[in-house]
N, C-alpha and C positions, 0 to 999 in steps of 0.2 A: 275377198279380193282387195289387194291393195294399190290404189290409184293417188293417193295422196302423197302417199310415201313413195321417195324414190331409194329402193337400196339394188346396190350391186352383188348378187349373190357370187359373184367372180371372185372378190374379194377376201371371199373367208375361203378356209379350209374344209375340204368335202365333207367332215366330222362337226359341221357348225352346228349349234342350235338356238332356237328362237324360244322367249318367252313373252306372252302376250295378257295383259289384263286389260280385260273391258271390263262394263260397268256390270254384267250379271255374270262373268267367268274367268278362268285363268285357263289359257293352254300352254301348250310348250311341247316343242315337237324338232325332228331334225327338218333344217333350212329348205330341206328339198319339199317339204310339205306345207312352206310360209304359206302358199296364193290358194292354196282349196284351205288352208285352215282359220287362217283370220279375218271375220267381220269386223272393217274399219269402222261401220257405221257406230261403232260401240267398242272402239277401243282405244283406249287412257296412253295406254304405257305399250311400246315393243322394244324388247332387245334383243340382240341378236348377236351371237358371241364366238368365239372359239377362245383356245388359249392366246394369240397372241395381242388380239383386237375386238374391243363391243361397240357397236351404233344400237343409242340408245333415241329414241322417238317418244317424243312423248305430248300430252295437250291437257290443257288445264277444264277443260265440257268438250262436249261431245258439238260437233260442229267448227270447234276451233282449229287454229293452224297449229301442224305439228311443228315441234322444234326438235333442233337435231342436235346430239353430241357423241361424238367420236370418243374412245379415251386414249387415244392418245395427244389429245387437245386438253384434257382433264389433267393428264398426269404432269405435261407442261406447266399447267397453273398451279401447281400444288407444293406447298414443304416439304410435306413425309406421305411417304404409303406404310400403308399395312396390310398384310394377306392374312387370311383367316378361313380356319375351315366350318363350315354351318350344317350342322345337321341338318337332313330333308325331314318333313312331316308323314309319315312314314305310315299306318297304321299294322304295324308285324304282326300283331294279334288278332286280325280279321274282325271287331268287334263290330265293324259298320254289317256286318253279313253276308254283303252285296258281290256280287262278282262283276269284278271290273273287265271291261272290253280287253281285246290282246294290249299287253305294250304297256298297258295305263296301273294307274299307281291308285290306292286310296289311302286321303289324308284321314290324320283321326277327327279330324272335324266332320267327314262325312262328304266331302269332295273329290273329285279325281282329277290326275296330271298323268301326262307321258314322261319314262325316262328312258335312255339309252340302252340297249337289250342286255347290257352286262348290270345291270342292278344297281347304281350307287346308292350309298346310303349318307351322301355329303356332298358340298357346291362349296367351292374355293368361291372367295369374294374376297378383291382388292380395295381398299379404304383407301381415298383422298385428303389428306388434311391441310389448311393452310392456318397459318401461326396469323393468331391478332394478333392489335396492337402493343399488348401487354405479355406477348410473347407464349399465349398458350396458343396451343393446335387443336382447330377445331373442324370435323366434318364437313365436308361439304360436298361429296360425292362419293359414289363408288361402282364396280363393274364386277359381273359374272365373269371368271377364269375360265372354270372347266368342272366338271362332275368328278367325284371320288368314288376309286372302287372300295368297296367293304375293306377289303386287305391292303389297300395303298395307304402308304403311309405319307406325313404332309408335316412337316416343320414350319410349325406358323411365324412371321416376322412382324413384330411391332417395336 
């Protein structure tokens, strides 16, 4: 249940999704499933995204105040973006054994996540850059896009 956090599920688009790390798990599920799935008591980091907008939450221990960042307050601040496509941790080969619940994925680390019912097997991630003094660009944020289908194709820009 989330009581600290204040977000507007209004906001995104009915296709949103949320990813959440606390300090013993990782979930990630669609928006409509945030308040039965995340324990605040134990959780670090949430974002919560579609294609056009991410609110990102996030706290430095467990007890602290969350802060917030929007991206498009992010993208404001920044020199150059860059998109990019990221493989998921995927395990194709079943090597963990294990049979995952419906919906859920396993990593080859031996973990599980939810993904969208059409299978992606990639996360567009937008990169933030702002140029130092010395005029190089350097990192300083970035934001979940949208999930890639196996056969979607994606022109990355940097």
């Amino acid at each position: 249940m989330l009581s600290k956090i204040e977000l507007d599920k209004n906001n995104f688009e009915k296709d949103a999704w949320f990813i959440a790390i606390g300090t013993s798990k990782f979930i990630s599920g669609p928006i409509s499933e945030i308040d039965n799935s995340v324990d605040e008591s134990t959780l670090l980091e949430l974002r919560v995204f579609d294609e056009s907008r991410e609110i990102k939450f996030v706290r430095g221990s467990l007890g602290g105040d969350f802060k917030k960042r929007v991206s498009n307050f992010a993208k404001e601040q920044c020199s150059k973006t860059c998109e990019e496509a990221q493989y998921l941790d995927i395990d194709t080969d079943n090597k963990s054994k294990f049979k995952c619940p419906q919906n859920n994925t396993w990593a080859t680390g031996g973990g599980e996540y939810r993904l969208p019912d059409y299978r992606p097997d990639r996360i567009v991630v937008e990169h933030y850059y702002k140029a130092d003094e010395k005029g190089f660009y350097r990192p300083f944020d970035f934001r979940i896009v949208k999930f890639l289908k196996k056969e979607e194709k994606f022109n990355e820009f940097c």
